[in-house]
FIFIRO-305389 format. One record per residue: x, y, z of N, C-alpha, C, O in turn; residue number from 1; residue in one letter. Coordinates in Angstrom, 3 decimals. Example, Ala and Ser with C-alpha at 12.3 -4.5 7.8 and 13.67 -1.06 7.14 Angstrom:
- n_u  n_v  n_w  ca_u  ca_v  ca_w  c_u  c_v  c_w  o_u  o_v  o_w  k  r
- 13.190  -5.690  7.800  12.300  -4.500  7.800  13.200  -3.300  7.800  14.236  -3.319  8.465  1  A
- 12.850  -2.250  7.080  13.670  -1.060  7.140  12.900  0.030  7.870  13.409  1.138  8.039  2  S
//
This chain:
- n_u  n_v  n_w  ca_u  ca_v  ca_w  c_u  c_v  c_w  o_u  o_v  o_w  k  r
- -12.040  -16.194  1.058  -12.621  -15.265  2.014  -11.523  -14.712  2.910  -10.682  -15.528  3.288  1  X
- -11.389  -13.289  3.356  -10.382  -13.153  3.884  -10.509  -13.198  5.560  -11.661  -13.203  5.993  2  X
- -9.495  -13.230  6.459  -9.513  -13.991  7.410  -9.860  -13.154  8.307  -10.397  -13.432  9.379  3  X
- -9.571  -12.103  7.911  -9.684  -10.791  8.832  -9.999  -9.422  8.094  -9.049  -9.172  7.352  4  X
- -11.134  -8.287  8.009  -11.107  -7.329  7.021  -11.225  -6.347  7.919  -12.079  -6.412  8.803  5  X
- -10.201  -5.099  7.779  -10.646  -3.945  8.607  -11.007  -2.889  7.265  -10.553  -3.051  6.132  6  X
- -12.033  -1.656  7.733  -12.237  -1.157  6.296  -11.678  0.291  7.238  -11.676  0.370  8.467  7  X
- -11.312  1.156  6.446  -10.959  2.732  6.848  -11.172  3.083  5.749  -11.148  2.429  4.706  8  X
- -11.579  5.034  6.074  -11.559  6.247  5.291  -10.505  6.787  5.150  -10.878  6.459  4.024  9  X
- -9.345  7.392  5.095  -8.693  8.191  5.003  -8.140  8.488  3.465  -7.739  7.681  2.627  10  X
- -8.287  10.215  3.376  -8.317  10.499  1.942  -6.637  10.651  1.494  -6.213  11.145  0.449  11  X
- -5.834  10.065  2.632  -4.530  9.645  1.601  -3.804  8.391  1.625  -2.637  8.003  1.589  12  X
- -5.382  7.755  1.725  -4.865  6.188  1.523  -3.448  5.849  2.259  -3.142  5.953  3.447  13  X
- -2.651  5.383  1.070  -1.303  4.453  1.982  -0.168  5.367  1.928  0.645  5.639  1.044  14  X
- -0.381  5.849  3.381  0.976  6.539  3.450  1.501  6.299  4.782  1.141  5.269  5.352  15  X
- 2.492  7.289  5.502  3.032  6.315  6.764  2.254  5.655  7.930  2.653  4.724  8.630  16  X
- 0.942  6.379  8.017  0.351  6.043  9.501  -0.243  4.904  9.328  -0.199  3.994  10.155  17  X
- -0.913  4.848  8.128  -1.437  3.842  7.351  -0.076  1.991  8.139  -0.340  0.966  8.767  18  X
- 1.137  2.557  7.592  1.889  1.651  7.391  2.514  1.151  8.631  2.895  0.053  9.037  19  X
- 2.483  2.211  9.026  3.439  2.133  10.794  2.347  1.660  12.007  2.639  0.972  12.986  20  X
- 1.048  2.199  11.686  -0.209  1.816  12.669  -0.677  1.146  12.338  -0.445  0.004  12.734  21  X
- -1.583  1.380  11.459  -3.212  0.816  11.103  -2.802  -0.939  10.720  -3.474  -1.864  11.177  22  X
- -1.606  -1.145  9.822  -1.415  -2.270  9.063  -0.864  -3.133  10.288  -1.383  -4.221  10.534  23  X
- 0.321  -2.577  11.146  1.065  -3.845  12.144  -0.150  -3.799  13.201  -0.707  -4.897  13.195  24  X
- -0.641  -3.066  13.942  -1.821  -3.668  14.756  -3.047  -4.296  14.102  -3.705  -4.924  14.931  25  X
- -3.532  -4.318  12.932  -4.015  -5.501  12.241  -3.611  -6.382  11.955  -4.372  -7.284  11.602  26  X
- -2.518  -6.534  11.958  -1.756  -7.446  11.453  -1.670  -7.737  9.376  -1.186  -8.743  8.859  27  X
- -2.325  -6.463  8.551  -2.388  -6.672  7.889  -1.575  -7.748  6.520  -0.446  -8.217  6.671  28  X
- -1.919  -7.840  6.002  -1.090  -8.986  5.059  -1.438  -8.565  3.414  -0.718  -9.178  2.626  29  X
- -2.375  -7.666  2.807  -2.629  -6.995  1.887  -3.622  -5.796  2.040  -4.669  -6.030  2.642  30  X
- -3.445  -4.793  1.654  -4.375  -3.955  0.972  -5.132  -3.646  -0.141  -4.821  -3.845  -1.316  31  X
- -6.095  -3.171  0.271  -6.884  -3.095  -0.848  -7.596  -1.681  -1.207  -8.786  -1.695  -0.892  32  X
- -7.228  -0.657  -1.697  -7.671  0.532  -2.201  -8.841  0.294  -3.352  -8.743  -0.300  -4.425  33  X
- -10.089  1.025  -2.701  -11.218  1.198  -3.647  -11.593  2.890  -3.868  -12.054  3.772  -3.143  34  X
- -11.078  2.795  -5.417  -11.663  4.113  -5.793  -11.480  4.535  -6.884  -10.338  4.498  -7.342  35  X
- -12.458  5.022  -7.575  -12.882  4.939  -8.605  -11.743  5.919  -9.807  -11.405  5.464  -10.900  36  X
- -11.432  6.906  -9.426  -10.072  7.917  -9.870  -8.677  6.847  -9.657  -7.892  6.570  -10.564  37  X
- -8.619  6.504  -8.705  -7.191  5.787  -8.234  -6.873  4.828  -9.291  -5.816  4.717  -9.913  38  X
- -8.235  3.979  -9.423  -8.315  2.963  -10.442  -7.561  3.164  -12.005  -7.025  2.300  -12.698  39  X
- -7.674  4.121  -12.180  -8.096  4.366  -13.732  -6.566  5.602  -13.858  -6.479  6.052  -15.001  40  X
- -5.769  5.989  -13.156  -4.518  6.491  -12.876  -3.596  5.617  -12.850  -3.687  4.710  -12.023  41  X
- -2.459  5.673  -13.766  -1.687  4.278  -13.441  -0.307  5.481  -12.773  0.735  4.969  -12.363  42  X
- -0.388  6.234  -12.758  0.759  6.939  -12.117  0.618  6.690  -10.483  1.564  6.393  -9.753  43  X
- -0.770  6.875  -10.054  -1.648  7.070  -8.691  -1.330  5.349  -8.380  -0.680  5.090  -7.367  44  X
- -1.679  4.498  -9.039  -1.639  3.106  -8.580  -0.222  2.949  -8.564  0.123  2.490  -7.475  45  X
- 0.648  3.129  -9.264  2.474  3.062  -9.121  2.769  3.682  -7.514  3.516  3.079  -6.742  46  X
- 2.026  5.053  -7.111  3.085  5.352  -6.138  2.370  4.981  -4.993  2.901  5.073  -3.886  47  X
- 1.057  4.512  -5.153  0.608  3.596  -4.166  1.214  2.487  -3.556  1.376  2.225  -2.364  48  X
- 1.613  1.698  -4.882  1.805  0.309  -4.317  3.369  0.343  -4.003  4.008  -0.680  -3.757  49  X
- 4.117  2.080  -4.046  5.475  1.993  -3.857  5.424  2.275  -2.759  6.412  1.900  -2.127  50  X
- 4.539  2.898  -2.089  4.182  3.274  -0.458  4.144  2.432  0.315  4.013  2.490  1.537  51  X
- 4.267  1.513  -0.416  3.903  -0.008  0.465  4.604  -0.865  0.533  4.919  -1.213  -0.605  52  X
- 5.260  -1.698  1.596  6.694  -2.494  1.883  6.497  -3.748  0.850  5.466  -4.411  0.742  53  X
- 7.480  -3.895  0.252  7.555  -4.932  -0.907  6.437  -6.256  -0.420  5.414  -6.674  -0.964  54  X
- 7.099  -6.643  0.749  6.325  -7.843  1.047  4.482  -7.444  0.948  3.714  -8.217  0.375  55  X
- 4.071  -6.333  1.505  2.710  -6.094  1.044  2.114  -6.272  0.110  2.682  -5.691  -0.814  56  X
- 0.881  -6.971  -0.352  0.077  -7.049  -1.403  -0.738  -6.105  -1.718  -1.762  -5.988  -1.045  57  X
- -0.493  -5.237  -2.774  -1.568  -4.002  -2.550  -2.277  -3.987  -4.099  -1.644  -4.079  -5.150  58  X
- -3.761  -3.848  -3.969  -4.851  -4.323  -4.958  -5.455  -3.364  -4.903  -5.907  -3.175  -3.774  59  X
- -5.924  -1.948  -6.252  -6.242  -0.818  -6.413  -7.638  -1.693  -7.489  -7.316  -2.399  -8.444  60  X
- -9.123  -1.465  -7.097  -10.389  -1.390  -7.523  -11.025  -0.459  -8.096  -11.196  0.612  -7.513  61  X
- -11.350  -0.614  -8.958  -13.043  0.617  -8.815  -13.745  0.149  -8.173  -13.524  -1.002  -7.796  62  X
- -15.047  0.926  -7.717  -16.394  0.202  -6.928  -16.904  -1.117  -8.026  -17.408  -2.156  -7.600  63  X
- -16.722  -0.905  -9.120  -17.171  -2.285  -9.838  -16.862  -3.615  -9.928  -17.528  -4.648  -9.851  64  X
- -15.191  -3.254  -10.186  -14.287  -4.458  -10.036  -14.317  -4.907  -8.391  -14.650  -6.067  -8.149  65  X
- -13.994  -4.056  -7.322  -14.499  -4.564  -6.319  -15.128  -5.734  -5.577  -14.751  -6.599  -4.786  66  X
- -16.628  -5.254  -6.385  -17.907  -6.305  -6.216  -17.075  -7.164  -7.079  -16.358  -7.894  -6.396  67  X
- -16.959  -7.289  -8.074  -16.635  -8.424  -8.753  -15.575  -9.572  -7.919  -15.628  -10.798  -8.019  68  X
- -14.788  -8.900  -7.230  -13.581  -9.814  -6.772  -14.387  -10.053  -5.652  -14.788  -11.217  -5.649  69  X
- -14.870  -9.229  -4.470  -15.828  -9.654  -3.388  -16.697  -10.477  -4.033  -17.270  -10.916  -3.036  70  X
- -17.056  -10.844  -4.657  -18.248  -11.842  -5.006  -17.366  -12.827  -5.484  -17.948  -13.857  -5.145  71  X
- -16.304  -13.178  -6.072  -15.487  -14.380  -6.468  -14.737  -14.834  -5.296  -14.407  -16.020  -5.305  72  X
- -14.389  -14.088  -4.243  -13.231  -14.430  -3.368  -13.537  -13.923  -1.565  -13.292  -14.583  -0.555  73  X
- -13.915  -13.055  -1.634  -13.697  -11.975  -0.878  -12.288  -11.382  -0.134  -11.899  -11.375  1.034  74  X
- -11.746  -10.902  -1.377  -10.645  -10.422  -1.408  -9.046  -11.683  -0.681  -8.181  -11.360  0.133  75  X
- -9.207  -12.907  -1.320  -8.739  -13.744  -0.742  -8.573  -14.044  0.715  -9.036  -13.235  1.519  76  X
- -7.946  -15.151  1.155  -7.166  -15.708  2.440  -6.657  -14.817  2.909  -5.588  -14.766  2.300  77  X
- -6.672  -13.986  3.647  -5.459  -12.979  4.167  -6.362  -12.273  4.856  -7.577  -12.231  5.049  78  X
- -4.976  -11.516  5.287  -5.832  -10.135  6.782  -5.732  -9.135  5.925  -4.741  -9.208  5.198  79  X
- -6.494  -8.135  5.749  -6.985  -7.533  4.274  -7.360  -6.232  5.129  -7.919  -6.295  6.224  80  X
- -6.953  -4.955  4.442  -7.126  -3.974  4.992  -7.637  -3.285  4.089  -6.632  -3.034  3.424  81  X
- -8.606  -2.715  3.495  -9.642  -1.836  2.785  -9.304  -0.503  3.000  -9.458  -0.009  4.117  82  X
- -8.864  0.138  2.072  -8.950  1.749  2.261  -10.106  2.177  1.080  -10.437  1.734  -0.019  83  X
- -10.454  3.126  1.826  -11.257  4.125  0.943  -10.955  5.291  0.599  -9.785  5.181  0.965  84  X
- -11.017  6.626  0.092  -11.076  7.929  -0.360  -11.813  8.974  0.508  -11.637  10.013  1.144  85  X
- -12.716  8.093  0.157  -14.120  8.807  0.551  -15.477  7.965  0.714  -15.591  6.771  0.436  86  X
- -16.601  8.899  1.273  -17.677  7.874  2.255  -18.856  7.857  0.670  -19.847  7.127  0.666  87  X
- -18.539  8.678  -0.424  -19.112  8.244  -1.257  -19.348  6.616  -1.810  -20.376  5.974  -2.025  88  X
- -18.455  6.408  -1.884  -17.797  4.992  -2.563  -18.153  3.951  -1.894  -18.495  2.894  -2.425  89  X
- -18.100  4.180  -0.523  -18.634  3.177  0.080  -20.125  2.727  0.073  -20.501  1.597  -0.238  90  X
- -21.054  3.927  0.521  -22.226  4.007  -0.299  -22.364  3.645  -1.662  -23.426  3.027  -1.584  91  X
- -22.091  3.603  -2.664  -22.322  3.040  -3.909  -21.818  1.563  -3.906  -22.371  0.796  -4.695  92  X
- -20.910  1.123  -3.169  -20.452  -0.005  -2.898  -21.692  -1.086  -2.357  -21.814  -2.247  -2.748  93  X
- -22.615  -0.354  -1.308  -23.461  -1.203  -0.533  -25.017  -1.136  -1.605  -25.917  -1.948  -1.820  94  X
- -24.785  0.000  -1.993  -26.175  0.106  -3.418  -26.046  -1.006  -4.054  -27.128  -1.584  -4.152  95  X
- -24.847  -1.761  -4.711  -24.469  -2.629  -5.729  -23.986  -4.369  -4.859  -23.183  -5.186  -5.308  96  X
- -24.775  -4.482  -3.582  -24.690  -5.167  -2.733  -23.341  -5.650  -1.899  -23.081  -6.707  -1.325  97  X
- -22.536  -4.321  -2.096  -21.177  -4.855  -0.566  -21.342  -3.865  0.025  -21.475  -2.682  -0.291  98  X
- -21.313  -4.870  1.683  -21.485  -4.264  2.942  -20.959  -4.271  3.950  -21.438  -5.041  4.783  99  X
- -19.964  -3.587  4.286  -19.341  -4.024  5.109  -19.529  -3.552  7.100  -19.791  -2.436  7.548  100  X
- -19.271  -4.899  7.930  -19.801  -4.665  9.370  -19.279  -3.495  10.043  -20.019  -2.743  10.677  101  X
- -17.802  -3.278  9.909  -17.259  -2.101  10.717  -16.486  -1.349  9.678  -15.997  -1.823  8.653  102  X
- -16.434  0.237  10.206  -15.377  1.224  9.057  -14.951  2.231  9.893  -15.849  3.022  10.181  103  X
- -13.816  2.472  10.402  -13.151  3.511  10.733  -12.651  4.759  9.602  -12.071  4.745  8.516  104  X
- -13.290  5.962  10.615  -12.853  7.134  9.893  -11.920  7.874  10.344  -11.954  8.393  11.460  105  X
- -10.662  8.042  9.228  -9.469  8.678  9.702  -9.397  10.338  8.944  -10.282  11.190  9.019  106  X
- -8.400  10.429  8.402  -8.406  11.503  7.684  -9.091  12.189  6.592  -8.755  11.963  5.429  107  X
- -9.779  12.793  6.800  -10.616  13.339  5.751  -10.285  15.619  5.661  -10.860  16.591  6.151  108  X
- -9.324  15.451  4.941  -9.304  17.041  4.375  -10.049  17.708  4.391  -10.862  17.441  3.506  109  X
- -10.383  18.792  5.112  -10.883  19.977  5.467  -11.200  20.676  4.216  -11.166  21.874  4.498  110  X
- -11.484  20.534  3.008  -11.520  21.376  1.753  -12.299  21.654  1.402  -13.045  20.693  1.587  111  X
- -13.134  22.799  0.665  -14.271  23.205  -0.304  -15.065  23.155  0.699  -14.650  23.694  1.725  112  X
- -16.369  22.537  0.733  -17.871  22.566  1.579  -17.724  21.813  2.831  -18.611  21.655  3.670  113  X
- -16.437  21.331  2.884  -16.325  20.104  4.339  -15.808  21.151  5.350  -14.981  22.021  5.075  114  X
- -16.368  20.973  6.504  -16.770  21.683  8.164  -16.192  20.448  8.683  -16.548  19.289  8.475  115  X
- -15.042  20.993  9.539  -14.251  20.157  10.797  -15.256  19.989  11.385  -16.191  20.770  11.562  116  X
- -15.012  18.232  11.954  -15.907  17.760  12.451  -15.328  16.738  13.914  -15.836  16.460  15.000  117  X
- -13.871  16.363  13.160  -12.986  15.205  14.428  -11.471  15.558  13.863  -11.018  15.443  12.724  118  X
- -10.848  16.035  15.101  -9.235  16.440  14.693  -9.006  16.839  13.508  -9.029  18.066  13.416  119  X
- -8.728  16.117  12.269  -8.449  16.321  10.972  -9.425  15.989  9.866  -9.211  16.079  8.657  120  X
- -10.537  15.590  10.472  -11.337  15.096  9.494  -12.965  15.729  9.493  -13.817  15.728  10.382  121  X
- -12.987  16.308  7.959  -13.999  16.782  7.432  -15.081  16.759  6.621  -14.823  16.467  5.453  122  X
- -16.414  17.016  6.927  -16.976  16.300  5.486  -18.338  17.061  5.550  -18.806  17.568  6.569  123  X
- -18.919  17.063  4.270  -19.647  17.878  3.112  -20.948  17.602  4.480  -20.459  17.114  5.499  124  X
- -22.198  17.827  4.524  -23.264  17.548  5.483  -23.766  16.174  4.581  -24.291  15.261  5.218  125  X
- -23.578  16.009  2.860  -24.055  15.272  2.488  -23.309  14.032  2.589  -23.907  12.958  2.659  126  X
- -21.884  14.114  2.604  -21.167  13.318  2.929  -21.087  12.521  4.841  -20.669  11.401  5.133  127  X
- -21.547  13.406  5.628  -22.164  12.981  6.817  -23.469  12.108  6.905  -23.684  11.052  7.500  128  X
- -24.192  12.823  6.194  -25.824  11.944  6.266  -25.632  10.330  5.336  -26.371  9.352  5.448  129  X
- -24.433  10.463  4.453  -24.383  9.273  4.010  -23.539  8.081  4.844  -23.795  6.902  4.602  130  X
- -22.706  8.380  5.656  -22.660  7.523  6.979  -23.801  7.535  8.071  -23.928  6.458  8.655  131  X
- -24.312  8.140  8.302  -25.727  8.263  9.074  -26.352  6.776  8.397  -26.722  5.753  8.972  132  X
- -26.299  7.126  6.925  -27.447  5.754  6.381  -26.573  4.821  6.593  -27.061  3.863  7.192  133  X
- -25.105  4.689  6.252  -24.686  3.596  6.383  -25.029  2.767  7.906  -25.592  1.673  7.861  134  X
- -24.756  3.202  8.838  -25.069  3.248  10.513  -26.315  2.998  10.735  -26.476  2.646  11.904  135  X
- -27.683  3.035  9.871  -28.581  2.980  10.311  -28.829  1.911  9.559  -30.023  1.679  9.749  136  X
- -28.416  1.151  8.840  -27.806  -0.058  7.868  -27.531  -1.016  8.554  -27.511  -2.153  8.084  137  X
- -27.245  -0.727  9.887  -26.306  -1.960  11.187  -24.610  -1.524  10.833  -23.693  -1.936  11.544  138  X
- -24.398  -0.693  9.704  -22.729  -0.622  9.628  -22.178  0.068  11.360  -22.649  1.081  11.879  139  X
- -21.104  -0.819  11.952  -20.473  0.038  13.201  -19.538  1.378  12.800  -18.406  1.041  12.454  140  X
- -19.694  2.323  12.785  -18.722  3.255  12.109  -18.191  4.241  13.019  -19.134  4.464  13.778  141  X
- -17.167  4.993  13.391  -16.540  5.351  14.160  -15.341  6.519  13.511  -14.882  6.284  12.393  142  X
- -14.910  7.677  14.220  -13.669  8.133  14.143  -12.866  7.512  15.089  -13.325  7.051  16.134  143  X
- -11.712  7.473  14.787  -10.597  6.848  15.217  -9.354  7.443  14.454  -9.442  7.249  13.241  144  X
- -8.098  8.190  14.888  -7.313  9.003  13.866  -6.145  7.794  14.121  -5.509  7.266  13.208  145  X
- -6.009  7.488  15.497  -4.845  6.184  15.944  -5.616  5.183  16.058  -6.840  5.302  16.008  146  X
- -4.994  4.034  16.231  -5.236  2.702  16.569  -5.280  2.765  18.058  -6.126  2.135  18.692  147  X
- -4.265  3.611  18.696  -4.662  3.769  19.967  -5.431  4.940  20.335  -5.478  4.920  21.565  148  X
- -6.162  6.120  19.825  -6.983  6.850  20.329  -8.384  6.013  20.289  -8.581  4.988  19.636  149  X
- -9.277  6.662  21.107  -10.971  6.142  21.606  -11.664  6.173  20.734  -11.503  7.145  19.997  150  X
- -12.832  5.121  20.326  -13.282  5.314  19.046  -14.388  6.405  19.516  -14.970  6.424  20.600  151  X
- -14.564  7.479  18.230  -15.580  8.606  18.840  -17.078  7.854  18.088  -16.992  6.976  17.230  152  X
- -17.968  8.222  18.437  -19.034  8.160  17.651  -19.337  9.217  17.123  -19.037  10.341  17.525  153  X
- -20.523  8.676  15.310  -20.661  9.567  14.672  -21.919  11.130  14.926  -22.263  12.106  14.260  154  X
- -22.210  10.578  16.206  -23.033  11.549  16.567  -22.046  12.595  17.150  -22.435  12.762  18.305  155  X
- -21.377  13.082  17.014  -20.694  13.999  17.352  -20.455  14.940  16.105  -19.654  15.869  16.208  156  X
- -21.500  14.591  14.313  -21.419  15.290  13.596  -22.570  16.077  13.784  -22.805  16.923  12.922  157  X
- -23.422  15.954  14.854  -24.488  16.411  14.594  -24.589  17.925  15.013  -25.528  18.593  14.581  158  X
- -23.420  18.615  16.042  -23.217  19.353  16.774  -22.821  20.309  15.549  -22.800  21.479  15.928  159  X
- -22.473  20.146  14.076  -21.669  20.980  13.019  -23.159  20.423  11.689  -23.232  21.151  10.699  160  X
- -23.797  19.680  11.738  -24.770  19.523  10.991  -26.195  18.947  12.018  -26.614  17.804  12.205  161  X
- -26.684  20.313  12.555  -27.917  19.712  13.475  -28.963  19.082  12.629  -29.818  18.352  13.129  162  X
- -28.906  19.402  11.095  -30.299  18.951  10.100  -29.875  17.158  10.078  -30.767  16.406  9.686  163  X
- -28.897  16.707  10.385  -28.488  15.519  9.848  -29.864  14.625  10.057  -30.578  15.065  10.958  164  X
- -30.259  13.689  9.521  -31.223  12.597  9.802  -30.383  11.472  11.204  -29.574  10.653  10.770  165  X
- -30.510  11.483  12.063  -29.118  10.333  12.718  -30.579  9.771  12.891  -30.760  8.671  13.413  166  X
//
């Protein structure tokens, strides 16, 4: 079981802020990337785990294998840092029974149907209402772009999607 799990969104996974913030004020000790494309890319899993300081443990999932290792271990002994892609995944994650208590949302790309919503981060209305369910689930979920900025709440999507269910 791991000793400590923080989960985040950000759609470029492990790259510096990731490494310089998020990981030394957790104190992280491995990562763990869940996603379903990442998985199944061995070029994408190479420059992942090169993003990442040797001593780091870094463990690339699908949502399937996932559950599987959460249900054998929960992602071992260690301070374990969860990245995600996207708020899809996580949802299909909790369909197939993993749930996790808290998830910070960082970067999410402004692209195609996603409407700025917090500094840099954007998302589809359907991709909003599916943190809505997560949140109404008991999940604590939050923007947060630093470790030291204020965590915002997600009702502040509602002002760019008034139909949302919150």
């Amino acid at each position: 079981m791991a000793k400590q799990l923080a989960v985040r969104v950000d759609d470029r996974l492990i790259h510096g802020q990731v490494m310089t913030a998020w990981v030394k004020v957790f104190k992280a000790q491995k990562i763990v990337v869940i996603d379903n494309n990442v998985a199944k890319d061995k070029m994408q899993k190479n420059i992942l785990k090169f993003a990442a300081p040797p001593e780091m443990k870094v463990s690339i999932f699908s949502v399937d294998k996932a559950v599987e290792v959460w249900n054998k271990n929960q992602f071992g002994n260690m301070n374990v840092f969860v990245l995600f892609k996207d708020v899809k995944q996580i949802k299909e994650l909790e369909e197939k029974g993993l749930k996790f208590n808290e998830i910070t949302i960082g970067n999410m790309s402004v692209v195609g149907d996603r409407k700025l919503i917090y500094k840099s981060t954007g998302f589809t209305e359907e991709e909003a209402q599916a943190l809505f369910d997560l949140q109404k689930d008991g999940v604590k979920i939050y923007f947060q772009t630093q470790p030291t900025d204020r965590k915002e709440s997600l009702d502040i999507m509602t002002k760019v999607f008034p139909n949302l269910d919150a």
